[in-house]
Steps between C-alpha positions, in 0.01 A plus 500: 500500500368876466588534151325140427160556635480866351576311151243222580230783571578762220575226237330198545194591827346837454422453093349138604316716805332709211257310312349359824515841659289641266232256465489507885418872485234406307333246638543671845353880356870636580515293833190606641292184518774252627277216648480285184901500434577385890276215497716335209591196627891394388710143496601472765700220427586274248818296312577810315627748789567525885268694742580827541381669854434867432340789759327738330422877666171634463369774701319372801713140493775256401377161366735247346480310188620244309585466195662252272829567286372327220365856350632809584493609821457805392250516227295298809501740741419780251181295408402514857545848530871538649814611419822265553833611674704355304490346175553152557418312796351802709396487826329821572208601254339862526132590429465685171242734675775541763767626291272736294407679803891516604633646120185712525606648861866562396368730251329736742761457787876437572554123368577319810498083429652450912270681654165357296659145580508559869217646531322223326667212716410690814105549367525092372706395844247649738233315277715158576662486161799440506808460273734250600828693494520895585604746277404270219228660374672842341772356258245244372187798494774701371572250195136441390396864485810605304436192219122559550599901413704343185199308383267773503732706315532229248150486451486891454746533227343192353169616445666898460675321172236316332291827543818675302478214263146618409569916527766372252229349251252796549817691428592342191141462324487914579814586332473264180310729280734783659758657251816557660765715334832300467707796658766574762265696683233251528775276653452377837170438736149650375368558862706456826588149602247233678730539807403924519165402426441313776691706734284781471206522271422869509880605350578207267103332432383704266548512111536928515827450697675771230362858486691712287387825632635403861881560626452099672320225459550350825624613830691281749710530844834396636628468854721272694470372856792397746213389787482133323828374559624121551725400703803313410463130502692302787598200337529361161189269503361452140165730419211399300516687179129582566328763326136649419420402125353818436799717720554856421843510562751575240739193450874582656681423240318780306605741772840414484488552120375864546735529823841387279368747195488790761820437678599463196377798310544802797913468511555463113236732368691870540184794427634732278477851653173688419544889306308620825727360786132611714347222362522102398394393227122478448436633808297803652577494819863714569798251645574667769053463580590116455795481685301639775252283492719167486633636806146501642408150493688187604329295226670710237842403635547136442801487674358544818379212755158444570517143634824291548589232264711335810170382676242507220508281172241719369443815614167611320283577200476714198152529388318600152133590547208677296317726617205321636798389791511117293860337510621432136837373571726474827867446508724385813749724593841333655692887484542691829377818310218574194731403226319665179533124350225419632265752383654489174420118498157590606438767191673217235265251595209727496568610204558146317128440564300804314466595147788745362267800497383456835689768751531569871480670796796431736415615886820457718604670805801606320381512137754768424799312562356186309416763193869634562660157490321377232617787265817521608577139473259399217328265720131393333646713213246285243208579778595853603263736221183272640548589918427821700694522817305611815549511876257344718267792722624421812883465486475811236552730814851384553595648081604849474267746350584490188485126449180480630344752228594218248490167653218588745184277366298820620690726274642212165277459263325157458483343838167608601424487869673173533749531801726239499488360855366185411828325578467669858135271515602209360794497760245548755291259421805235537675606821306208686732299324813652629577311841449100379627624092879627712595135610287335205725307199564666162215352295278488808492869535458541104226254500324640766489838380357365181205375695432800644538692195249279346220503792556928551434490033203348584353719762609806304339345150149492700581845628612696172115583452519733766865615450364650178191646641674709771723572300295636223263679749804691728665606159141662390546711826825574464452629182209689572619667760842625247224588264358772779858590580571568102143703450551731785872604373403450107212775617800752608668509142687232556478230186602159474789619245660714746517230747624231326742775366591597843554141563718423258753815631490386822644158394739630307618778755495235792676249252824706451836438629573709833659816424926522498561482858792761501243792286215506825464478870351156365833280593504117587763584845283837566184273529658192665642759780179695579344151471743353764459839684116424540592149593781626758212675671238252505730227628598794791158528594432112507807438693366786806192334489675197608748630718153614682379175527807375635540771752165510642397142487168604318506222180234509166287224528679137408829641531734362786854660627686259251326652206504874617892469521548284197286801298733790670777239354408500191383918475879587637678270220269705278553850574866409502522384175260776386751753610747315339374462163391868510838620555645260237235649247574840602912413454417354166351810343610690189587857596182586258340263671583672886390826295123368444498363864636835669206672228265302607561524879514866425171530318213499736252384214732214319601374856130498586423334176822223487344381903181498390568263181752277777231504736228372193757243425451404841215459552452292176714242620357490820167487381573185206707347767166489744246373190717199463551445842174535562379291158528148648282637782239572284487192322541238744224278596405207677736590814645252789558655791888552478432665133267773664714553813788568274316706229352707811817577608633605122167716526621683829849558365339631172285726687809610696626593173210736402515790720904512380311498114307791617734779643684438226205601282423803733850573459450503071168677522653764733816554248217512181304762693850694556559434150166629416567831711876562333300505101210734615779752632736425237809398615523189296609402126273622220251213419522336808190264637361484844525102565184279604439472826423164633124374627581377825168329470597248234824467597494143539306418184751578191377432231671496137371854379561689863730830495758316711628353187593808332749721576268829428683851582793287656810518199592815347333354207314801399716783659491803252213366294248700470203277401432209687401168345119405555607121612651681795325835574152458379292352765221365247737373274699286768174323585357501173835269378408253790134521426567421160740194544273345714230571202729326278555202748141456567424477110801228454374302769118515386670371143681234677224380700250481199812314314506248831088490529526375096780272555314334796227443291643355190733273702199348681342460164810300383514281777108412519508430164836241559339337786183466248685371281705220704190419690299415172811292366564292793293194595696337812294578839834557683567809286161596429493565883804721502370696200183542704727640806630724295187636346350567836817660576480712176123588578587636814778726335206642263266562834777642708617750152207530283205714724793696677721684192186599294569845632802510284428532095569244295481444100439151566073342513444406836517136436790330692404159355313318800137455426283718823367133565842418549600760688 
């Protein structure tokens, strides 16, 4: 029966429904002057048909009508102004006004069709309307607004086609008198695809979408999120294949192409060993520097479980974005982990929709691995010479050092001052969806968050005005203020030469492979023991403090008894296995090995030095393990009162946290001071640097270009040198290099913006001039009207852009089409 009335409303109902829709919209000024339409008078009766008893909802009461079969019943009650339940012989018929208001309200809170029913039938009951059955009303509401939701969208990509139908024609008559040279180079799209276009405007709208003289043309983001899961399904009940007609999700049968090619691909494929066994192939960034960081993040590791596939069918999304945070395709993940499928899938699909010159920026939490996969398992080989591979700001604290000189979008080349969190936004903006999208059907959940795709485009296409204002005007500080920086060091003999000279060493010192363990006091076990040492201590100190708590009754605030001894629990398992893995380390040592320990135990100055860098280490992980904890915290808004009670008590244990942070940084300051002392009097090697200290003041706000990166003074590095390279010795130099790559940032992002100002212009051009052009060859009143809707909606583009980004330059005249009478 389900399967039979979704066929009579998809095949045969909703493209009747259109026609009539339309022409109701008009006559009604989009529903606004509904008095003429409800005092139609219908048959109500005759030889033709039986009588038909329908209640239709409106706000403030229930009246019933009849109607008579003879027509139909549908196309009836849509001339009056309502919406049918069902498409045949209906008995519940919906307000039009009523339903608007409902789609419109489940894009600016958590859908919720039971709770909107009930509420109405209490407001209708206590008004003495009544239905005649309870619990009647939300299945049949339900019904109507989701076929009332699929004849809207109908009429969208209607009129969105026969406005392509015209671009198509302007198109054609522009390019006729165009020579185009009959080569393999020329092959493929002359602009990016209709799709891009209208996903964002400002990357794909304009016709300069190629500039030679930049590293990318266009710069977009990938994350995935394991918050919108589904639930399995409880039964076998057949689902409405329902989905948006203008969806953004890539089909799944093209995922499991791209998912069967890698599968395929990473056991086969054998990489044939490099000349330097430091590096892979194509890379910068040291194996050992990668292998650390895949150990860093549990997205890199696609093995590991982020949601279970035994209670969810789906377990979350993979997103692509630009950079102005605008969703260009999605894709449904099924895997427990973040299978690189996915974003692979993402990237072919991208790519199939812009010209073969144009190239891009990739953003992705762990853009090194993806770079690393790619080349090792020639995945996007035909792609690979157009992409730059980046890490997003935020999650670049969790990348070694070294990685983060070259994927860092602050330090690479090309990406401007773009930070690719826009993922982090656009999940954000959906997590209202979360609760009711968990027990939702398959294409339910799809379809809905295609409609609020669609409603949060539109707000941000009214807003991009003043996205590119701020913008422009905090990157004109910025770079002011490295301008100042620059002067006041250039002005000490410093040039720009030497700088970017001074640069370049430091990447390529900070790029190397680690030294041979076996030659240096610089050995993977030595570390890993002093490392566990500082551990060993820490977890002795947090296990007394508990043992206190226990023994004098005197608890931290929120904690009970329970948790106090489940914490000394967990500290004694620790410093057992601490001890343990020491000792194993210690048994596992070469005798060289034992040699550079008992030397370094015996040196007051490289035992000094060693704790210091395990104590750094430290507090680096401590302090990237607090920004992430303490990221969600930041971001979260629109609270309920559980959400703040439990982020308020995540905020005390994170406080609880800091004061461990900061002995720990006493501790390094006082070994750097002692450091400090042992070079003055000269009992340490030849060369040797007095480490930075740490500003306790800033602790808490690292930043990309702080010292506690770098390992300055810490290795044996420069031991027995006698000059000291100005990248780590020469105050003026250190902060002329950061000075200077924000410099170049600022001027890539004022390029970008003026690219993004131009293509905003030219792509409003195009599309007043299509609506111009449809408008003056159309002559029915029905689309006349729509045309008109969408000129007003056009017009109101131009006032909300037009006055605000004349502060950025543009080659363009000032004319955005729109006559100032029209406007």
């Amino acid at each position: 029966k389900r399967q039979k009335q979704w066929q009579k409303w998809s095949q045969v109902i909703i493209p009747m429904m259109l026609g009539p829709y339309v022409t109701l919209l008009q006559e009604t000024q989009s529903l606004r002057n509904m008095s003429v339409v409800r005092s139609r008078v219908l048959c109500d009766g005759c030889d033709h048909g039986s009588l038909l008893e329908v209640s239709s909802i409106y706000f403030d009461s229930i009246k019933k009508i009849l109607i008579c079969t003879c027509k139909e019943p549908a196309l009836q009650l849509l001339s009056l102004g309502l919406f049918p339940c069902a498409p045949t012989r209906p008995t519940l018929a919906v307000d039009l006004g009523m339903l608007e208001f409902v789609r419109n309200l489940s894009m600016n809170a958590a859908p919720n069709t039971t709770a909107w029913c009930e509420t109405l039938e209490s407001f209708l009951s206590a008004r003495q309307f009544k239905l005649t059955t309870r619990d009647t009303l939300r299945k049949r509401f339900s019904s109507a607004l989701q076929w009332y939701a699929t004849l809207q969208d109908l009429k969208n990509l209607t009129m969105r086609d026969f406005l392509d139908d015209t671009r198509e024609e302007l198109w054609s008559m522009n390019t006729n008198n165009v020579d185009v040279e009959d080569d393999a180079d020329n092959a493929g799209l002359d602009r990016p695809s209709e799709y891009l276009r209208e996903r964002c405007p400002l990357c794909f709208g304009g016709s300069n979408w190629h500039q030679p003289d930049e590293l990318v043309d266009v710069i977009v983001c990938l994350d995935a999120c394991f918050t919108q899961k589904r639930r399995k399904s409880q039964g076998n009940a057949w689902a409405a294949p329902r989905e948006h007609p203008e969806t953004v999700f890539i089909p799944e049968k093209d995922v499991k192409v791209m998912e069967a090619m890698v599968e395929d691909t990473r056991p086969s494929r054998k990489q044939k060993p490099s000349a330097d066994k430091h590096y892979e192939s194509g890379m910068r960034v040291p194996t050992a520097v990668l292998d650390q960081c895949h150990e860093s993040f549990i997205s890199a590791d696609s093995s590991r479980a982020k949601a279970s596939t035994q209670l969810f069918a789906d377990t979350g999304f993979m997103a692509l974005l630009c950079r102005h945070d605008r969703v260009l395709w999605l894709v449904n993940m099924t895997s427990a982990g973040e299978k690189q499928y996915y974003a692979l899938c993402l990237l072919d699909k991208f790519f199939d929709h812009v010209p073969k010159a144009m190239r891009a920026g990739i953003l992705y939490d762990i853009g090194c691995q993806l770079h690393r996969s790619c080349l090792k398992y020639g995945f996007l080989d035909d792609v690979m010479d157009r992409i730059t591979f980046g890490i997003s700001v935020f999650h670049a604290y969790g990348h070694q050092w070294p990685c983060q000189i070259v994927y860092h979008p602050r330090k690479c080349v090309g990406f401007g001052l773009t930070d690719g969190e826009g993922c982090e936004r656009f999940w954000s903006s959906i997590k209202s969806l979360i609760p009711s999208l968990r027990v939702s059907g398959y294409y339910t959940r799809l379809y809905v968050i295609d409609t609020k795709i669609k409603h949060v485009d539109q707000t941000s296409l009214k807003g991009m005005g003043k996205w590119l204002r701020r913008k422009w005007i905090a990157t004109r500080d910025r770079k002011a203020d490295a301008v100042e920086a620059l002067t006041a060091i250039y002005s000490n003999g410093i040039s720009e030469d030497i700088i970017r000279a001074e640069w370049n060493a430091q990447v390529e010192q900070q790029t190397k492979p680690l030294a041979r363990q076996g030659k240096n006091l610089a050995d993977k076990e030595i570390y890993a023991i002093l490392i566990l040492q500082e551990q060993l201590d820490a977890y002795t100190k947090e296990q007394a403090t508990y043992q206190d708590m226990l023994s004098t009754g005197n608890y931290e605030s929120g904690l009970t008894i329970i948790e106090v001894q489940a914490y000394l629990n967990d500290f004694q398992t620790k410093i057992k296995n601490s001890l343990k893995s020491i000792q194993n380390k210690k048994d596992n040592l070469s005798i060289e090995d034992k040699a550079n320990l008992k030397k370094l135990l015996g040196n007051k100055f490289l035992q000094t030095r060693m704790n210091a860098l395990a104590v750094k280490q430290r507090i680096r992980e401590r302090l990237c393990q607090r920004k992430f904890e303490l990221n969600s915290l930041e971001r979260s808004y629109r609270k309920t009162i559980n959400r703040i009670k439990l982020e308020k008590h995540a905020q005390q244990q994170l406080k609880r946290k800091e004061p461990g942070i900061q002995v720990l940084v006493k501790k390094y300051n006082k070994l750097c001071e002692e450091l400090e002392q042992m070079i003055k009097s000269k009992r340490a090697p030849k060369g040797a640097i007095a480490p930075l200290a740490i500003d306790t003041n800033k602790l808490f706000e690292i930043d990309v270009d702080d010292d506690i990166w770098q390992d300055v003074g810490l290795t044996d590095d420069h031991d027995g040198h006698d000059i000291i390279p100005g990248w780590l010795g020469n105050d003026d130099i250190r902060s002329g290099i950061k000075a200077l790559l924000e410099l170049d940032r600022c001027i890539e992002e004022e390029t970008r913006l003026k690219k993004e100002r131009l293509s905003m212009q030219e792509w409003f051009l195009e599309e007043w001039n299509v609506m111009e052009k449809a408008y003056n060859s159309s002559n029915g009143l029905d689309v006349l009207y729509q045309l008109q809707l969408h000129r007003e909606y056009l017009l109101q583009l131009c006032l909300n852009w037009e006055q605000i980004v004349r502060v950025i330059p543009c080659s363009l005249s000032d004319g955005w089409g729109p006559t100032q009478a029209e406007l």
